[in-house]
MARDO-602536 format. One record per residue: residue number from 1; residue in one letter; x, y, z of N, C-alpha, C, O in turn. Coordinates in steps of 0.05 Angstrom, whole numbers, plus 32768, in hexadecimal, padded with zeros to 4 digits. Example, Ala and Ser with C-alpha at 12.3 -4.5 7.8 and 13.67 -1.06 7.14 Angstrom:
# MARDO-602536
    nr   rest   n.c1   n.c2   n.c3   ca.c1   ca.c2   ca.c3   c.c1   c.c2   c.c3   o.c1   o.c2   o.c3
     1      A   8108   7F8E   809C    80F6    7FA6    809C   8108   7FBE   809C   811D   7FBE   80A9
     2      S   8101   7FD3   808E    8111    7FEB    808F   8102   8001   809D   810C   8017   80A1
***
This chain:
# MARDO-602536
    nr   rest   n.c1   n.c2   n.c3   ca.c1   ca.c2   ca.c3   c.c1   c.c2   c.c3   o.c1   o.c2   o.c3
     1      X   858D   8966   8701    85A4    8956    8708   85BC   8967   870E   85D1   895C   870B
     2      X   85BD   8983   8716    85CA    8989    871B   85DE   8987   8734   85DB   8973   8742
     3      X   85F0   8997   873B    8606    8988    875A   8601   89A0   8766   85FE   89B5   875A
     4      X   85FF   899F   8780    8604    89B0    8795   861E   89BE   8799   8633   89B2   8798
     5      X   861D   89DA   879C    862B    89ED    8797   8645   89E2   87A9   865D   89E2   87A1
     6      X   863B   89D9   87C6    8654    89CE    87DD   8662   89B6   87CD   867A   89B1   87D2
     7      X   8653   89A7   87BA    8664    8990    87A9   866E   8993   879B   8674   8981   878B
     8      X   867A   89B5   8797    868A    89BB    8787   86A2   89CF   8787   86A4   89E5   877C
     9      X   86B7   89C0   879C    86C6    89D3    87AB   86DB   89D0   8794   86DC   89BE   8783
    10      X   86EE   89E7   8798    86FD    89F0    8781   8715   89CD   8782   871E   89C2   876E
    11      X   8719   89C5   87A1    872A    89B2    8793   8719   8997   8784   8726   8984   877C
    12      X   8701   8998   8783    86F7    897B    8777   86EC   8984   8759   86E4   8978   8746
    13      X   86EF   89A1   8760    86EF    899D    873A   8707   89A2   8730   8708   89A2   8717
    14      X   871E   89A7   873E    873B    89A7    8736   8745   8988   872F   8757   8981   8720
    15      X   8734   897B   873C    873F    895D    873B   872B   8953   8724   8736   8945   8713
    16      X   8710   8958   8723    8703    895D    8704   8714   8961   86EA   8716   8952   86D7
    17      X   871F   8976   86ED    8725    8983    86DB   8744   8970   86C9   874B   896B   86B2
    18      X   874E   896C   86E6    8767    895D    86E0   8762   893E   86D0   8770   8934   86BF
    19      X   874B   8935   86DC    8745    891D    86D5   8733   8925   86B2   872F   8912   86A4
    20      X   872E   8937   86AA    8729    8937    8697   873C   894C   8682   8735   895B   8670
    21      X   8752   8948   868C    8769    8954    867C   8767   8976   8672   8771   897D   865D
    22      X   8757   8988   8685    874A    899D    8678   8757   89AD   869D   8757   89A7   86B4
    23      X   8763   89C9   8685    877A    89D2    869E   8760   89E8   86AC   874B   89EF   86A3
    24      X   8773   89F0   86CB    8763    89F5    86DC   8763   8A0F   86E1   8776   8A15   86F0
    25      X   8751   8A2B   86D7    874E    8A40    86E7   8738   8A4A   86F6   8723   8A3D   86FB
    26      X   873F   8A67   86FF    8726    8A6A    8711   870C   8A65   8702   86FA   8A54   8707
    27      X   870F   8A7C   86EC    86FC    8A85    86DB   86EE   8A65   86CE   86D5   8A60   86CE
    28      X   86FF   8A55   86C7    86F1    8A37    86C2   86E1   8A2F   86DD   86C9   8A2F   86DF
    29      X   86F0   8A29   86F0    86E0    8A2B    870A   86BD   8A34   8708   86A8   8A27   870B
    30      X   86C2   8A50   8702    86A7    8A60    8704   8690   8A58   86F5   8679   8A53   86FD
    31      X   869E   8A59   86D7    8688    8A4F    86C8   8680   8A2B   86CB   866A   8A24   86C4
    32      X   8692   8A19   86D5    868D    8A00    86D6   8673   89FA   86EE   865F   89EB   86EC
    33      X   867C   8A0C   8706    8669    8A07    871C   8657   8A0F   8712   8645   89FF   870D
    34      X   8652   8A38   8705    8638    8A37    8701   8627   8A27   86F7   860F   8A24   86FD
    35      X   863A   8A19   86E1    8623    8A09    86CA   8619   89E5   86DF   8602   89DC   86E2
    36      X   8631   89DC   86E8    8628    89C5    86F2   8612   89D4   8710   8609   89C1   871E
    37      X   860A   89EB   8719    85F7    89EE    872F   85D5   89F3   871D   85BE   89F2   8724
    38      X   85E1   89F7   8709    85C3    8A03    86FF   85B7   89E3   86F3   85C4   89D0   86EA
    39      X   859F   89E6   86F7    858A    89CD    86F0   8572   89DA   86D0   855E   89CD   86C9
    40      X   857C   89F4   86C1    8566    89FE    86AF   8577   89FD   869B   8570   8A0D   8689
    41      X   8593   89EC   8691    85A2    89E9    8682   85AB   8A05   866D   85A6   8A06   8656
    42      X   85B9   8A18   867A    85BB    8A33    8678   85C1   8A3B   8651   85C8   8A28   8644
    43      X   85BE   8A4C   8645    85D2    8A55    8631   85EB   8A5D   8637   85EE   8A60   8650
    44      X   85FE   8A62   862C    861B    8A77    863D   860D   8A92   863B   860C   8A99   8653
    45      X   8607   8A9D   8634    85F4    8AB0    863D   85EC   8AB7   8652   85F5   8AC9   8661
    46      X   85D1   8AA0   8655    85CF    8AA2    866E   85E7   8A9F   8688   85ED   8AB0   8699
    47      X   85F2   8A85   8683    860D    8A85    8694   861C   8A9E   869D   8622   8AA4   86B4
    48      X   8623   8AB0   867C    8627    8AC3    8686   8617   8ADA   8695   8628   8AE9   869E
    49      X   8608   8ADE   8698    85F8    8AE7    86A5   85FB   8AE5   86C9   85FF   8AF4   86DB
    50      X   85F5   8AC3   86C5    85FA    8ABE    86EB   8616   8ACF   86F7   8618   8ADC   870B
    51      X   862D   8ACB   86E2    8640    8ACB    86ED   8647   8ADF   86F0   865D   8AE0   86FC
    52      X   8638   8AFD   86E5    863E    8B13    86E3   8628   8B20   86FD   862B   8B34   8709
    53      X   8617   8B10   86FF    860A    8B1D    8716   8619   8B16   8732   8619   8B26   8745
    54      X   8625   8B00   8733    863F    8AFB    874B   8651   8B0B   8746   8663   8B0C   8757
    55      X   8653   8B1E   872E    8676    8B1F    8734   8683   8B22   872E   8690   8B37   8731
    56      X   8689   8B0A   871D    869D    8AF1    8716   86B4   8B03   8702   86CA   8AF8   8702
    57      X   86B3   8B18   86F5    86BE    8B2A    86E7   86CA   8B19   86CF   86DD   8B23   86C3
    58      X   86BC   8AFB   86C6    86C0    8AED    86B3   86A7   8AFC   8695   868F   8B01   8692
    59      X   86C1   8AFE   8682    86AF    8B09    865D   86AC   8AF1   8658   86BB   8ADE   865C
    60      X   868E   8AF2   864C    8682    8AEE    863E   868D   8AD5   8624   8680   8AC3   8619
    61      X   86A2   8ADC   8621    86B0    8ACB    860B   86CA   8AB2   8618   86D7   8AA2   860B
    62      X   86CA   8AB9   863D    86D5    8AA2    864C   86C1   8A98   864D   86C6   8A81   8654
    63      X   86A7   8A9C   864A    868E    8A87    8654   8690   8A78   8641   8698   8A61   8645
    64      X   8689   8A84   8621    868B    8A6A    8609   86A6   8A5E   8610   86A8   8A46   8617
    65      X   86B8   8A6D   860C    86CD    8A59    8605   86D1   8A41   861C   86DD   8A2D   8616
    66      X   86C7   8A45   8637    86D0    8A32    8652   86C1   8A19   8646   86CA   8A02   8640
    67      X   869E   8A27   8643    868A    8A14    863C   8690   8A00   8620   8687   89E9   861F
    68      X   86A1   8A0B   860A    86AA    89FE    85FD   86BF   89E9   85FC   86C1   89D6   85ED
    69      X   86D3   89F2   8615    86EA    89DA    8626   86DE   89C1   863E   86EA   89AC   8643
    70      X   86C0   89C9   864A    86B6    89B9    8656   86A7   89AA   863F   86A1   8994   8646
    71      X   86A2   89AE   862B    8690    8999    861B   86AA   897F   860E   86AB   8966   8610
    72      X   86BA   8996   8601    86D1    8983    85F2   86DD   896F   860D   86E1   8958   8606
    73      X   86E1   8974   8624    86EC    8966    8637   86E3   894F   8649   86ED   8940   8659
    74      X   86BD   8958   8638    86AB    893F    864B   86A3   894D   865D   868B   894D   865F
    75      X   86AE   895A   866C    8699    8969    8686   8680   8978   8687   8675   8980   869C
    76      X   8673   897D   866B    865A    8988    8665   8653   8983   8648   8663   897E   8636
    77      X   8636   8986   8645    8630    8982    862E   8620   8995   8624   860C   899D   8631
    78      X   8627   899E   8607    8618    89AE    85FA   85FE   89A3   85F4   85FD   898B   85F6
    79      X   85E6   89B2   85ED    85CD    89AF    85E5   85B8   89BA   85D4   85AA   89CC   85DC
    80      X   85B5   89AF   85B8    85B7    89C9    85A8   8592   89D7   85AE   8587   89C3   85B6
    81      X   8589   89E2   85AE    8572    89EB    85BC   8560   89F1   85A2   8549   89F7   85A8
    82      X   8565   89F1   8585    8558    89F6    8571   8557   8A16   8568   854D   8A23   8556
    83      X   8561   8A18   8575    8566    8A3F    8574   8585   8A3E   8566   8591   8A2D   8559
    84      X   858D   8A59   856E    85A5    8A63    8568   85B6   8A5D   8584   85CD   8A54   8580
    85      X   85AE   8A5F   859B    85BE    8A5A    85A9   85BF   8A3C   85BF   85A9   8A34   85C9
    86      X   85DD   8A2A   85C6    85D7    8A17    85D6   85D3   8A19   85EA   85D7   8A30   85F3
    87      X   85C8   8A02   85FC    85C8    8A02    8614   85DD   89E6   8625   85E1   89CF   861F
    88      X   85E6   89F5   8639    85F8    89E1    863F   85F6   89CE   865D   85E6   89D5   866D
    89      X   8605   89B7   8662    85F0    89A8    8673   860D   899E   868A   861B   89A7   8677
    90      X   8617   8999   8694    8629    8992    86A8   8622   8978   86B7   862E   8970   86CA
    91      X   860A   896A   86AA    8604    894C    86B1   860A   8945   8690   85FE   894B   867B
    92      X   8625   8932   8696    8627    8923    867A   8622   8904   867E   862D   88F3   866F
    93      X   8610   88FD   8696    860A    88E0    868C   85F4   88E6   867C   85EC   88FC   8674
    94      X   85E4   88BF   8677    85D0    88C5    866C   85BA   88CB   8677   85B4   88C3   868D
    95      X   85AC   88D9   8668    858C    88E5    8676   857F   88F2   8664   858A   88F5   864E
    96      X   8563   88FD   8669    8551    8900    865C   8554   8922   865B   8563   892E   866B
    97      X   8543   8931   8643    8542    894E    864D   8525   8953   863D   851E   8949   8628
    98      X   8514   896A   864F    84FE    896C    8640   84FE   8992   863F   8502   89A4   864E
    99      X   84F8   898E   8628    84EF    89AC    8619   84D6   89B8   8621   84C4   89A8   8626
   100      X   84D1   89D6   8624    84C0    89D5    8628   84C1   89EF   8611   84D2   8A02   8610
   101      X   84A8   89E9   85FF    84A6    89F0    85DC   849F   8A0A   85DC   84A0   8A17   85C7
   102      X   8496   8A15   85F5    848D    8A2C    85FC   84A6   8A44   85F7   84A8   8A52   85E2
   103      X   84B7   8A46   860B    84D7    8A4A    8615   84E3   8A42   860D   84F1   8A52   8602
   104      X   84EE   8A25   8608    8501    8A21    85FF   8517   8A1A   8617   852E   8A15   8610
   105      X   8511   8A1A   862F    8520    8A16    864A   8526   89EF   8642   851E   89E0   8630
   106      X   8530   89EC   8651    8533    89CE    8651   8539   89C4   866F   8549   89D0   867D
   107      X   852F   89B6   8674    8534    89A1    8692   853A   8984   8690   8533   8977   867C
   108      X   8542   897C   869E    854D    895D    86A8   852F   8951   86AF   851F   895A   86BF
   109      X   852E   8938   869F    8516    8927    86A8   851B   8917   86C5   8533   8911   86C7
   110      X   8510   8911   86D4    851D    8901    86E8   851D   88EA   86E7   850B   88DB   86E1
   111      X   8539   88E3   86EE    8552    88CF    86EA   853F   88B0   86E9   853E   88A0   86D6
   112      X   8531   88AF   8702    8524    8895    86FD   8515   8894   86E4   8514   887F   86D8
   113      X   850A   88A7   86DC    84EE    88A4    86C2   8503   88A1   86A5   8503   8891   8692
   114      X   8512   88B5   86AD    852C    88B4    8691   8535   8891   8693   852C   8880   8685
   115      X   8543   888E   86A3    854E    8871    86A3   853B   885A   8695   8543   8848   8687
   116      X   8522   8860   869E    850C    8848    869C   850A   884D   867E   850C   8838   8671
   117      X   8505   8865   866F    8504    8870    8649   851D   885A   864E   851B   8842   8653
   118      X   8535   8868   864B    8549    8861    863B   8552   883E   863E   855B   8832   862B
   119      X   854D   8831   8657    8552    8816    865B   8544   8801   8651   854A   87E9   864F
   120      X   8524   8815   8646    850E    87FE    862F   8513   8807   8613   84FF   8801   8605
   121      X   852C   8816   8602    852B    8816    85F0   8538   87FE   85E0   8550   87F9   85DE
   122      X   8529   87F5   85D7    8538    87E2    85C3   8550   87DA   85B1   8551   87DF   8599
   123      X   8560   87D0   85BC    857C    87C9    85B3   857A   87C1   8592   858A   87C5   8580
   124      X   8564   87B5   8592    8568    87A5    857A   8561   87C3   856B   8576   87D0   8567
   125      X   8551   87CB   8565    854D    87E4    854D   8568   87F9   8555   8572   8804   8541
   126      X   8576   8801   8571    858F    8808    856E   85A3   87FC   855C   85B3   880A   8550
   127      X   85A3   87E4   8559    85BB    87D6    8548   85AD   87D9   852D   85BC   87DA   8519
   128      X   8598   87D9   852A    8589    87DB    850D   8598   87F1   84F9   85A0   87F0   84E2
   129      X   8598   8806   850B    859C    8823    8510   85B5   8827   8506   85BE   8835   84F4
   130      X   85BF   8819   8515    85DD    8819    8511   85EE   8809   84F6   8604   880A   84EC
   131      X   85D6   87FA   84F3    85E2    87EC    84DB   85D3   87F4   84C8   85DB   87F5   84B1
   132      X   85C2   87F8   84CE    85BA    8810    84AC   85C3   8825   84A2   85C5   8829   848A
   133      X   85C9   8836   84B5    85DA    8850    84B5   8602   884A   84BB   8613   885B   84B8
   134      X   8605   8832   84C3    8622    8833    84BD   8631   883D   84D3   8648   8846   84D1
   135      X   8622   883C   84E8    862B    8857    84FC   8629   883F   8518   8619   882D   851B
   136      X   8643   8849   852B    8643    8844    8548   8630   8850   8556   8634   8869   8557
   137      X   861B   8849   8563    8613    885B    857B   8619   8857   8592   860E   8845   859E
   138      X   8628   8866   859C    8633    886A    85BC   862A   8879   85CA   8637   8881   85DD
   139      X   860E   8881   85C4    85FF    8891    85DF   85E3   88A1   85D2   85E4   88AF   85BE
   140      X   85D2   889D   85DC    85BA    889E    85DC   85B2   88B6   85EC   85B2   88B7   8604
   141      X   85AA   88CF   85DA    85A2    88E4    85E6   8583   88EE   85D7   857E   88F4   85C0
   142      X   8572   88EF   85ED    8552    88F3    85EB   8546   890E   85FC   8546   8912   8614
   143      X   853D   891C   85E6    8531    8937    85F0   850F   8937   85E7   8504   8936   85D0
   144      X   8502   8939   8605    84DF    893C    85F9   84D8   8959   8602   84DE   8969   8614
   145      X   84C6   8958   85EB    84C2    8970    85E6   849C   8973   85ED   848A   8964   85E5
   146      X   8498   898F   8600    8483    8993    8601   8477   89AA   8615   8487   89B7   8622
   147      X   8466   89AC   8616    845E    89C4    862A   8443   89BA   864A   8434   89A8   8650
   148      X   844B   89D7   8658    8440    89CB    8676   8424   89C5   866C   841D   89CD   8655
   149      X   8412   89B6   867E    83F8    89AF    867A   83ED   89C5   8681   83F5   89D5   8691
   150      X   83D5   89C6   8671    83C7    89E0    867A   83CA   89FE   865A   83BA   8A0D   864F
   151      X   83E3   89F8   8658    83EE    8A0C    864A   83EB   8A0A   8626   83F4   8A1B   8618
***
């Protein structure tokens, strides 16, 4: 689910950025496109990585900290990967993500198959849920876990 690199010209994520109250530099720029072009839901690590092979003359510690202003701001979402380190996602609707137990990589299920899971889950054991535990749920996030066939 990622966006195409051309759908992400510096003024429409300036107008992004504004609309999600999160101020505008290059270096935000850099790391926002890289992460919303990649589809293997990167670590900052990795991120940093891409951005050092462009270039980008952005440390290591503007990557966490940007990646940490796109999560608090809504424009991306952290993902905790079961390790030590996250992985981060620049599609914050809802959708599916599948593990693969091998690596540890993660991918986007596709949107139609995700929709069809999440639109037959049962409301009624959600409110169950919610009233047993005392808790609002305002969003439904599902990660399957498993490896390629064959393997």
């Amino acid at each position: 689910m990622h966006q195409q690199a051309h759908e992400l010209t510096e003024a429409a994520v300036q107008t992004l950025f504004v609309q999600h109250h999160l101020r505008f530099t290059r270096q935000r720029y850099a790391v926002y496109r890289a992460l919303a072009c990649e589809d293997i839901h990167p670590t900052a690590d990795q991120l940093y990585q891409k951005l050092t092979d462009n270039k980008s003359g952005i440390s290591l510690a503007t990557v966490y900290n940007t990646l940490e202003a796109l999560v608090k701001s809504g424009l991306a979402q952290k993902l905790a990967d079961g390790g030590t380190s996250a992985r981060y996602d620049a599609s914050v609707d809802d959708h599916l993500h599948l593990r693969d137990r091998a690596t540890g990589s993660l991918m986007d299920v596709p949107v139609n198959l995700g929709k069809r899971l999440l639109d037959n889950l049962p409301d009624n054991i959600l409110k169950e849920i919610e009233s047993e535990l005392g808790f609002s749920i305002n969003r439904v996030q599902i990660e399957l876990v498993g490896e390629y066939a064959g393997n």
